[in-house]
MARKOL-837179 format. One record per residue: x, y, z of N, C-alpha, C in turn; residue in three letters. Coordinates in steps of 0.001 Angstrom, whole numbers, padded with zeros to 6 digits, always signed. Example, Ala and Ser with C-alpha at 12.3 -4.5 7.8 and 13.67 -1.06 7.14 Angstrom:
# residues 2
+013190-005690+007800+012300-004500+007800+013200-003300+007800Ala
+012850-002250+007080+013670-001060+007140+012900+000030+007870Ser
This chain:
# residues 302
-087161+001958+079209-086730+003125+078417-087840+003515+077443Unk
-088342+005080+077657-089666+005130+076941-088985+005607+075398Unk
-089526+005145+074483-088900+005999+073239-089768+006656+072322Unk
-089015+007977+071312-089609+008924+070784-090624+008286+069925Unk
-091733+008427+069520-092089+007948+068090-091214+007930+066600Unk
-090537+008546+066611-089597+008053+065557-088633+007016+065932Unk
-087931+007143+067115-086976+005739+067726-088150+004780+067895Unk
-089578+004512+068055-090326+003282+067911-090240+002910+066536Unk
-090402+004029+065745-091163+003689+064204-089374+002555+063631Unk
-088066+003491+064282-087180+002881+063845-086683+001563+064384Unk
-086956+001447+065644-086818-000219+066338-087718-000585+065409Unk
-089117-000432+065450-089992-001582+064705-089121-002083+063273Unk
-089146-000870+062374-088117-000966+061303-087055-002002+061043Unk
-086213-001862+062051-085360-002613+062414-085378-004098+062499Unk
-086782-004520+063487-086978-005504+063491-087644-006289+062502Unk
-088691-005212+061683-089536-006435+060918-088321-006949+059347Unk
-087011-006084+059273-085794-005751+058662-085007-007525+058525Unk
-084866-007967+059824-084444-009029+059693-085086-010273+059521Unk
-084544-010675+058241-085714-011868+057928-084469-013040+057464Unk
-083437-012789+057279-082737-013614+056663-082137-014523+057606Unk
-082023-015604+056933-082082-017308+057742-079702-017005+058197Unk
-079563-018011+058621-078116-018354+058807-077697-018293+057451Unk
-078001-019459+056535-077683-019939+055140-078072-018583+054615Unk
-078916-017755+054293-079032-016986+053183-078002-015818+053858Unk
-077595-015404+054942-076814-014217+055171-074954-014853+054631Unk
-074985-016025+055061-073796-017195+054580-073266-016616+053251Unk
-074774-017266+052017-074381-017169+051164-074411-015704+050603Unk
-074883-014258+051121-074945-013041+050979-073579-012405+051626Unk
-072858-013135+052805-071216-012746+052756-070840-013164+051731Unk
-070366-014578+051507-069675-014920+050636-069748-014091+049067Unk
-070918-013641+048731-070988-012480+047524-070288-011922+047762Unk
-070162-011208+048436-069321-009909+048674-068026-010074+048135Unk
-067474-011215+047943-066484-011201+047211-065918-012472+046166Unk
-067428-013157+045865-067582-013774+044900-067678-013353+043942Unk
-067133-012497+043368-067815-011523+041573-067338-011993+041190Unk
-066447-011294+039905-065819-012045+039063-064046-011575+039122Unk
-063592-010848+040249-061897-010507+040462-061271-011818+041075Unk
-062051-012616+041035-061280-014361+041414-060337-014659+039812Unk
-060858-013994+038872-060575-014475+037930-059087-013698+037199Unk
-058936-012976+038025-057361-012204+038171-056460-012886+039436Unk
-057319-013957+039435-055657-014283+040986-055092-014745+040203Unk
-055564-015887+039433-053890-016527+038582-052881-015757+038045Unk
-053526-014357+037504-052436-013859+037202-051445-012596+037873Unk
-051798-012633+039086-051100-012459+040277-050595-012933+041079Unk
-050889-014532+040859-049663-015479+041242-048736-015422+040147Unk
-048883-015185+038972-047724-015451+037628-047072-013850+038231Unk
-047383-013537+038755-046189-012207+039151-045671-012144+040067Unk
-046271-012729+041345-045550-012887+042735-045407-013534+043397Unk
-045169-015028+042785-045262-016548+042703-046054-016785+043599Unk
-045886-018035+043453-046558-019204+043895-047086-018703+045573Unk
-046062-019135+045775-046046-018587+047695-046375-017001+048344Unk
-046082-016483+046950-046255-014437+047804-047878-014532+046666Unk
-048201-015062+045876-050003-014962+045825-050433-015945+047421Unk
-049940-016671+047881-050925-017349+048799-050803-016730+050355Unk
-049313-016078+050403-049326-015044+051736-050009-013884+050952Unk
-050491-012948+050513-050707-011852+049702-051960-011926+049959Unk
-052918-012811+049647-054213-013230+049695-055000-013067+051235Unk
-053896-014066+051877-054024-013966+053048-053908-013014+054059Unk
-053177-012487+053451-052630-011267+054850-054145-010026+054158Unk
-054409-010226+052969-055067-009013+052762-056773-009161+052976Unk
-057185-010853+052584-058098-011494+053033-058504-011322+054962Unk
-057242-012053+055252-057276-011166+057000-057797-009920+057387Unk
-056588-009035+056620-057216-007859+056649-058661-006750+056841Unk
-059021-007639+055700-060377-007384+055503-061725-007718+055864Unk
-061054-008991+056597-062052-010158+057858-062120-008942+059217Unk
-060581-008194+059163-061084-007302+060547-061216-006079+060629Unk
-061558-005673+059380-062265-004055+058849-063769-004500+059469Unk
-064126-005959+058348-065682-005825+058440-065690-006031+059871Unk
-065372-006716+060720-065267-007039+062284-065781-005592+063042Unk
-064895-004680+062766-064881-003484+063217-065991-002420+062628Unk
-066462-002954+061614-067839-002059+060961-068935-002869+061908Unk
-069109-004267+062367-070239-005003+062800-069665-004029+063763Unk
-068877-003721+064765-069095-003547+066263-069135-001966+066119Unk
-069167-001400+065436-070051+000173+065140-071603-000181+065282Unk
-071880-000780+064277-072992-001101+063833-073985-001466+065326Unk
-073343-002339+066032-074046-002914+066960-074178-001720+067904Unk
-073605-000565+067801-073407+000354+068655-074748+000843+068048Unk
-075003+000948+067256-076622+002004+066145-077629+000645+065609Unk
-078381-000234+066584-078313-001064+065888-080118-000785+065008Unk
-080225+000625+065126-081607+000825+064825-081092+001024+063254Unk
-079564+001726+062971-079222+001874+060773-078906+000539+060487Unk
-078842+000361+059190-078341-000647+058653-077510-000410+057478Unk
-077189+000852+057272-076324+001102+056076-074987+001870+056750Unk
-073964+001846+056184-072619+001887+056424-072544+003966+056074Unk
-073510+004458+055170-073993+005457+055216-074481+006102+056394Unk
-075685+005294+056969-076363+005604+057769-075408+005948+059024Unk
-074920+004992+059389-073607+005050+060612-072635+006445+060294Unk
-072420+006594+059436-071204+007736+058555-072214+008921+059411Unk
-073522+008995+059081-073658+010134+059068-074115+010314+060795Unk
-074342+009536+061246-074854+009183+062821-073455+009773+063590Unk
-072446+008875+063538-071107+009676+063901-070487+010542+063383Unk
-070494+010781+061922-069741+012536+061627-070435+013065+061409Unk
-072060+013367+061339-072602+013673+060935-072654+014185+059261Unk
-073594+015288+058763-074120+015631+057369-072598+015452+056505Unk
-071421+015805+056815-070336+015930+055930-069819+014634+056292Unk
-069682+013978+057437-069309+012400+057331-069703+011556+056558Unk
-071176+011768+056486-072186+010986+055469-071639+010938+053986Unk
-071755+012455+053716-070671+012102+051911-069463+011800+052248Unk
-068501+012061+053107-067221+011010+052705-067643+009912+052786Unk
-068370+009230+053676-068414+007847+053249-069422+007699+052011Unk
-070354+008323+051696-071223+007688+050403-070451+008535+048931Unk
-069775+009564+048871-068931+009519+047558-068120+008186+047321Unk
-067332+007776+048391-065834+006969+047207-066465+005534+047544Unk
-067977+005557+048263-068812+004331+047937-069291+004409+046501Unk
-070222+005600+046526-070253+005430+044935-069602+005710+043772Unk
-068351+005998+044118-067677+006136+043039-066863+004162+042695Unk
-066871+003654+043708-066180+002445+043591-066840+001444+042978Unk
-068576+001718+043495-069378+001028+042801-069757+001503+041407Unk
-069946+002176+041124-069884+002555+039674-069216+002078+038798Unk
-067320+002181+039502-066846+001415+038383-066791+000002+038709Unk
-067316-000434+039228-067628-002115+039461-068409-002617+038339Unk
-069623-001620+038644-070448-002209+038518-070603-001916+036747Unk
-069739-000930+036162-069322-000774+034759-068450-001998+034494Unk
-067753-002040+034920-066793-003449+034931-067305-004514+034802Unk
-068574-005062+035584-069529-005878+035898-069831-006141+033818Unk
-070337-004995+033276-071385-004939+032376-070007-005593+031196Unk
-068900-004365+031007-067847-004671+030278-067267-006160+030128Unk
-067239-006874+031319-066777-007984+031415-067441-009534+030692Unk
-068667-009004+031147-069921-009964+030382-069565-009835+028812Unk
-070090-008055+028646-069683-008093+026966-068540-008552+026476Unk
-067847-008118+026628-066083-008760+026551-066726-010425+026129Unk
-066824-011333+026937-067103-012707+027335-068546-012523+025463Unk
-069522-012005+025598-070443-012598+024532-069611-011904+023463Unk
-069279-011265+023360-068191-011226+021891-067293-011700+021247Unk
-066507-012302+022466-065452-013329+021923-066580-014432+021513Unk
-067295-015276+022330-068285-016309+021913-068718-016152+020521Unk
-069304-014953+020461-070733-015168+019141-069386-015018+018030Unk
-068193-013941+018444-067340-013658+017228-066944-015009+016526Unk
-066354-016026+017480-065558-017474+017442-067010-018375+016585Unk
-067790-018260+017027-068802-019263+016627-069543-018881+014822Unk
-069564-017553+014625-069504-016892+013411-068654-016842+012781Unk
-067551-016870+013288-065923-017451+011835-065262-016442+011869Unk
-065098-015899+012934-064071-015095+013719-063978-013501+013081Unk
-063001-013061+013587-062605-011912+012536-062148-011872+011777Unk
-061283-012667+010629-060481-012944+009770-061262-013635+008760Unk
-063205-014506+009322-063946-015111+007942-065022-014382+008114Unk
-065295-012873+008842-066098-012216+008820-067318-012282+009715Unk
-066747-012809+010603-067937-012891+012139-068446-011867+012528Unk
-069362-012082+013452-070008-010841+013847-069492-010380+015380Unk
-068438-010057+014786-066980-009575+015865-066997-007804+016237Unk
-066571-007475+017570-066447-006306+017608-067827-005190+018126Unk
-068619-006124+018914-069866-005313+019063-070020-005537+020885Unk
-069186-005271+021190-069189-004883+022590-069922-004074+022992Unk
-070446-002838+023066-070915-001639+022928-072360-001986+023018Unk
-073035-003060+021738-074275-003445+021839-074415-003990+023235Unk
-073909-005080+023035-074032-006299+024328-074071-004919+025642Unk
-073091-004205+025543-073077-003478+027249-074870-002722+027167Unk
-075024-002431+025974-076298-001139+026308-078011-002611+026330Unk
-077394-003684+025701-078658-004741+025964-078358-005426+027386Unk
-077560-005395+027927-076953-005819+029182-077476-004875+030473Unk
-078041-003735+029580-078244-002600+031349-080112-002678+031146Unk
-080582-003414+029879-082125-003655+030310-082810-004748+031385Unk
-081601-006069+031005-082445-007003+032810-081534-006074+033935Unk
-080319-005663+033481-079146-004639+035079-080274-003821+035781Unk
-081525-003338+035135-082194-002261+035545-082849-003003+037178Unk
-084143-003747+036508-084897-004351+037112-084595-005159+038430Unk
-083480-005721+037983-082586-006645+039031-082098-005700+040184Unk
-081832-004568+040012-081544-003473+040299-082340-002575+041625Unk
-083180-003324+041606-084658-002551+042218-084699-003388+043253Unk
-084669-004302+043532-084268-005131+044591-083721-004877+045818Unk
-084460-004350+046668-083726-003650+047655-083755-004331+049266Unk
-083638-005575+048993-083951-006666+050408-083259-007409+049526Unk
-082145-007720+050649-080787-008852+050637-081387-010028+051276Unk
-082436-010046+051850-083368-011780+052200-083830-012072+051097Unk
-084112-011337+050196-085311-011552+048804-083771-011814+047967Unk
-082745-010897+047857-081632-011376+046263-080407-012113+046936Unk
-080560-012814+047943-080075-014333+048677-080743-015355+047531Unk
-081785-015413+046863-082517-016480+045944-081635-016260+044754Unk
-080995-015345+044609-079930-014807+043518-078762-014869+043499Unk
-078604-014593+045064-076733-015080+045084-076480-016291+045162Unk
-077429-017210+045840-077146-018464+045936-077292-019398+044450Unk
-077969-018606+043692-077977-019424+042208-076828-019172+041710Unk
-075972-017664+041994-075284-017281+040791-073719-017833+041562Unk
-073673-017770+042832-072742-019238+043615-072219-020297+043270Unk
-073538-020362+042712-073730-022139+042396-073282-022595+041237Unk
-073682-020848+039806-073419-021101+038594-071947-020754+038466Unk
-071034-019996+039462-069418-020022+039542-069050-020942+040167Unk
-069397-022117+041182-069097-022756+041729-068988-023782+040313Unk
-069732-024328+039356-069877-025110+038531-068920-025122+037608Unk
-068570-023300+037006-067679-023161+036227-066157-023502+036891Unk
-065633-022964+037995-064736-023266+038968-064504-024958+038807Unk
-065671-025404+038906-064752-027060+038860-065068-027730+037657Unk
-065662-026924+036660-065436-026989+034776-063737-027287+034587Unk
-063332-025505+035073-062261-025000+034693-060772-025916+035499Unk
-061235-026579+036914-060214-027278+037517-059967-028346+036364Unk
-061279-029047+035949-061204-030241+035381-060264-030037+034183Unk
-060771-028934+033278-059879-028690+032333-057880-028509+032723Unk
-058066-027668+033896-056737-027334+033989-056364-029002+034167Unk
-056608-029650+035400-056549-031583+035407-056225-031964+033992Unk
-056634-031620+032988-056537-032686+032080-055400-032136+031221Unk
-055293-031329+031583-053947-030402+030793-052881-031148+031513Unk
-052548-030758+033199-051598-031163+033939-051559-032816+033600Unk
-053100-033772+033115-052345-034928+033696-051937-035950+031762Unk
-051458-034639+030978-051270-035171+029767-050086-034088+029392Unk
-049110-033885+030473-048273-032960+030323-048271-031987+029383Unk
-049260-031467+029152-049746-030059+028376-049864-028719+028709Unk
-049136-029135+029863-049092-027373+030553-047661-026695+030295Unk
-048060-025482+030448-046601-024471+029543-045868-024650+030601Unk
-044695-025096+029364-043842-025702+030388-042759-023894+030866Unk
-041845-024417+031901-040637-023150+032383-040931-023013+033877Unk
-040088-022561+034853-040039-023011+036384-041336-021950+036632Unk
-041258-022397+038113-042366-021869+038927-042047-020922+039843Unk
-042113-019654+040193-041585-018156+040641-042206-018699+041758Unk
-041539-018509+043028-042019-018830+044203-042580-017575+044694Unk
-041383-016377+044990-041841-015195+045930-041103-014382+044778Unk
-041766-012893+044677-041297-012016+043782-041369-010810+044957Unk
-040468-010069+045654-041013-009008+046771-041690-008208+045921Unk
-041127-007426+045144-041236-006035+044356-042660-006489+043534Unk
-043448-007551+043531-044790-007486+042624-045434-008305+043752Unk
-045427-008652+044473-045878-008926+045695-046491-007285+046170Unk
-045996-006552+046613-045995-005393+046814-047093-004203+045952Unk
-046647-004832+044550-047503-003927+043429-048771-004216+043071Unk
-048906-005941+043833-050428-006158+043430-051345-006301+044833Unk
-050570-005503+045846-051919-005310+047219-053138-004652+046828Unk
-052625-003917+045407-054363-003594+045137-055282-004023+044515Unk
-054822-004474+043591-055758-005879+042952-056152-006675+043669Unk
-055129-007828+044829-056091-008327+046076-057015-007525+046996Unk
-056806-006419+047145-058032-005743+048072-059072-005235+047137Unk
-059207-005789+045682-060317-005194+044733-061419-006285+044541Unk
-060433-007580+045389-061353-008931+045200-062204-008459+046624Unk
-062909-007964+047936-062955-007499+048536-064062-006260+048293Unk
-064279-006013+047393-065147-004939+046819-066476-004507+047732Unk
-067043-005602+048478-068467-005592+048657-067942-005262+050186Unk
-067034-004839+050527-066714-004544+052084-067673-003691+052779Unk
-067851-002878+052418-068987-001794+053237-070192-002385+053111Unk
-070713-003248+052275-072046-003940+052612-072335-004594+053993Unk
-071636-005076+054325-071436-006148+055634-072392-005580+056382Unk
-072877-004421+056389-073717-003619+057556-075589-003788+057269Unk
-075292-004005+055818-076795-003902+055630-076732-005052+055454Unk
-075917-006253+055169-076329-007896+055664-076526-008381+057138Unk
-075991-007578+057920-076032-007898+059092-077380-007225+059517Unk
-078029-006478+059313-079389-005689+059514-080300-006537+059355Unk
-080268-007312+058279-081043-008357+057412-081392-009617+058249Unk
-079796-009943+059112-079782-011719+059761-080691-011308+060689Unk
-081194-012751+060364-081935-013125+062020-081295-013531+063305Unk
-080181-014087+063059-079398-013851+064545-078127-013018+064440Unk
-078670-011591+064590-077655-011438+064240-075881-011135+065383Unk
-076499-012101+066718-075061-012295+067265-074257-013372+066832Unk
-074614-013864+065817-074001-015005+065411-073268-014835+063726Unk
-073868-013681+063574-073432-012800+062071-071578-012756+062069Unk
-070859-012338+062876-069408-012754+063066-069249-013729+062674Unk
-069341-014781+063345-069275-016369+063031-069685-017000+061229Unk
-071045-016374+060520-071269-016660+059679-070716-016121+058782Unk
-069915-014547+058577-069096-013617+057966-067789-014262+057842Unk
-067372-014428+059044-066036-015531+058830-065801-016593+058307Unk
-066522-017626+058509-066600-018508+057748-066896-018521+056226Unk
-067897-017624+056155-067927-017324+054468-066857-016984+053548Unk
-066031-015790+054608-064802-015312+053870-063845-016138+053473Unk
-063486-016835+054956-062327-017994+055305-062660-019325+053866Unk
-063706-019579+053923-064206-020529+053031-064109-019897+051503Unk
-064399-019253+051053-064435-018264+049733-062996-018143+049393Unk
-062244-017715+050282-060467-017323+050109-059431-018409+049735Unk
-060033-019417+050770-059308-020539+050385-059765-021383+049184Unk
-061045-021447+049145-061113-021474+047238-060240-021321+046461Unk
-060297-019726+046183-059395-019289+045180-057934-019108+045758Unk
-057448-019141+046417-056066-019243+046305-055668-020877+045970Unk
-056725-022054+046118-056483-023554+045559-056835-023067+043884Unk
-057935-022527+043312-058054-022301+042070-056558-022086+041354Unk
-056188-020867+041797-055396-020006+041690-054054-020790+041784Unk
-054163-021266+042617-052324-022487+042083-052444-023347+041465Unk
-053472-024041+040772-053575-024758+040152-053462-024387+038134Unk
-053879-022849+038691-054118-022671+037250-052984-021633+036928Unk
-051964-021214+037864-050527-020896+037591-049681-021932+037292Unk
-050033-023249+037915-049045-024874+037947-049237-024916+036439Unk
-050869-024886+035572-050646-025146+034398-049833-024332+033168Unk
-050177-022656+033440-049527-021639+032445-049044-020956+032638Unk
-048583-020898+034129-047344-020179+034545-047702-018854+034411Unk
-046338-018115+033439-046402-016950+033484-047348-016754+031898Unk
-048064-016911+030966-048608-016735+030137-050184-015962+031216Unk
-050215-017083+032548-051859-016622+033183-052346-015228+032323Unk
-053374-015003+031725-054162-013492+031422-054498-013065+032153Unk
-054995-011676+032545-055572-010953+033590-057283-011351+033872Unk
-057807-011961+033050-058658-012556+032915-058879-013932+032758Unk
-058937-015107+033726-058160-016530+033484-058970-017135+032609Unk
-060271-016588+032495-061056-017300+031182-060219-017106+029517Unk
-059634-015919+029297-059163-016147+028423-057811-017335+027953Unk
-057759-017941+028508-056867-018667+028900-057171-020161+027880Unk
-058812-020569+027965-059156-021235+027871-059256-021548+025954Unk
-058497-022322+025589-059085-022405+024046-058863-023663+023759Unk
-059649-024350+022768-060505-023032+021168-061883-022936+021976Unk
-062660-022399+022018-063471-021938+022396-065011-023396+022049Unk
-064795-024004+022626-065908-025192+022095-066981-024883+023411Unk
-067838-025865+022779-069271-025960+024079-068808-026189+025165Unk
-067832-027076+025637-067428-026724+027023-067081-025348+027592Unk
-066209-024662+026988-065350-023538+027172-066488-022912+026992Unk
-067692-022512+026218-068745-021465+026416-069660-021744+027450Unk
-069897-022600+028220-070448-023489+029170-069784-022606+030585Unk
-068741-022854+030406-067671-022001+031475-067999-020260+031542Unk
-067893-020122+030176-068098-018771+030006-069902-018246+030402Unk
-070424-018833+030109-071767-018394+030511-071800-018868+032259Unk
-071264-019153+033135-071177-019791+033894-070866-018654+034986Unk
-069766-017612+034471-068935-016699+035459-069589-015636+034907Unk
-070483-015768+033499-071002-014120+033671-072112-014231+033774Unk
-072939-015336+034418-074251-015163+035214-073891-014778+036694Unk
-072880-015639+037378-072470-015135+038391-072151-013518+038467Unk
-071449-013195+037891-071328-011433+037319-072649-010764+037472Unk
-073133-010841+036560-074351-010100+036483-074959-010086+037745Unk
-075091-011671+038465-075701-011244+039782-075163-010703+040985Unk
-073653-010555+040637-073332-009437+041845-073572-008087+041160Unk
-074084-007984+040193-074510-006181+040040-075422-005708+041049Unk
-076588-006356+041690-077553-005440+042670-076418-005745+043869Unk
-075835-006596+044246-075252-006685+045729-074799-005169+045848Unk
């Protein structure tokens, strides 16, 4: 098959494109929905117990295992694009292209505002608590700073436009939620094994909030349309299914074990944010906290 000079220039493209190993595309699924909305399951099990957070998860986790399924086997159909854009506009062409790249960027935007808010949120309570709060005149209430000093490394990090090259990034910032994750088990452990957890029964299935929070579980899920430009990236990439699944499957069942463990301790008190959860705020507990908003920050370029 002879091809145009632009279909060469784009096979070559294509190929010199994939550089990323098994392990780094692994740990570049698993981002996708490693941020920081793990940290709202507990309190979506405190609404639709115990058992309708762990079917809820699942059925929507599934779900979303066979969206991306169905974006790879587009993809493999164009396998010269690598963006979920690119495909949009290949099959609907010029007006397909913005439906799919508006309510992409509109979703990422507010993520990735969320992203910035969440951090600040997190260094304000810290520096406020460690300065003598609001009540002995801490230096409380400066959210606003933290978000606008927060978008000078957001920039740079930002620029990064090879998912083989910010794999050296997800896998650190993995590693630094993976750490806090079994900080925070240990803590919840030591609560449960000194009967210090709030006490009152345990809500098994709730239908009616079962129901109300399918969108909060499909917000953990965020990085869904990426799947196309990670798969561009792998070096094998018939084996990209296999490594996508497992990442997810592995990632999900995480947090739905997080996630009952840390409803078993506070029930229905869980915050929408499970770090707040955590007090008085000592070097451990800021340890934790710097822990989930390095991870944060580094899903801002994903």
């Amino acid at each position: 098959l002879d091809l145009s000079p632009i279909s060469k220039r784009m096979e070559i493209e294509a190929q010199d494109r994939r550089k990323s190993s098994d392990l780094q595309s692994w740990f570049n699924s698993a981002k996708l929905a490693f941020g920081n909305a793990f940290l709202s399951i507990p309190n979506v099990f405190s609404k639709t117990g115990w058992l309708g957070g762990v079917i809820l998860f699942i059925i929507v986790g599934l779900l979303n295992i066979h969206t991306m399924m169905q974006n790879l086997l587009v993809a493999e159909r164009h396998p010269r694009l690598h963006s979920y854009s690119e495909i949009g506009g290949k099959v609907f062409g010029k007006w397909g292209k913005i439906a799919v790249d508006v309510p992409i960027w509109i979703m990422q935007m507010s993520t990735c505002c969320g992203y910035l808010y969440f951090i600040a949120e997190q260094m304000d309570r810290v520096i406020c608590s460690y300065t003598g709060g609001e009540d002995g005149g801490g230096y409380c209430g400066k959210k606003n700073l933290y978000i606008m000093l927060m978008t000078i490394p957001a920039l740079p990090i930002s620029w990064i436009n090879s998912y083989t090259f910010l794999s050296y990034f997800t896998i650190f910032g993995i590693g630094m939620a993976m750490v806090g994750m079994v900080m925070m088990m240990g803590y919840l452990g030591e609560k449960l094994a000194h009967d210090e957890e709030v006490q009152g029964p345990l809500k098994v299935f709730e239908p009616f909030q079962f129901f109300g929070n399918i969108g909060v579980a499909m917000f953990l899920f965020e990085g869904n349309a990426v799947v196309i430009n990670v798969r561009a990236e792998t070096i094998n990439q018939e084996k990209y299914p296999r490594i996508l699944t497992t990442a997810l499957v592995s990632v999900i069942s995480l947090f739905i074990v997080f996630a009952l463990v840390a409803y078993a301790t506070y029930k229905d008190t869980c915050d929408p944010i499970f770090v707040l959860n955590l007090s008085p705020i000592n070097a451990y507990v800021t340890f934790i906290y710097c822990c989930v908003c390095i991870n944060c920050f580094i899903s801002y370029p994903i």
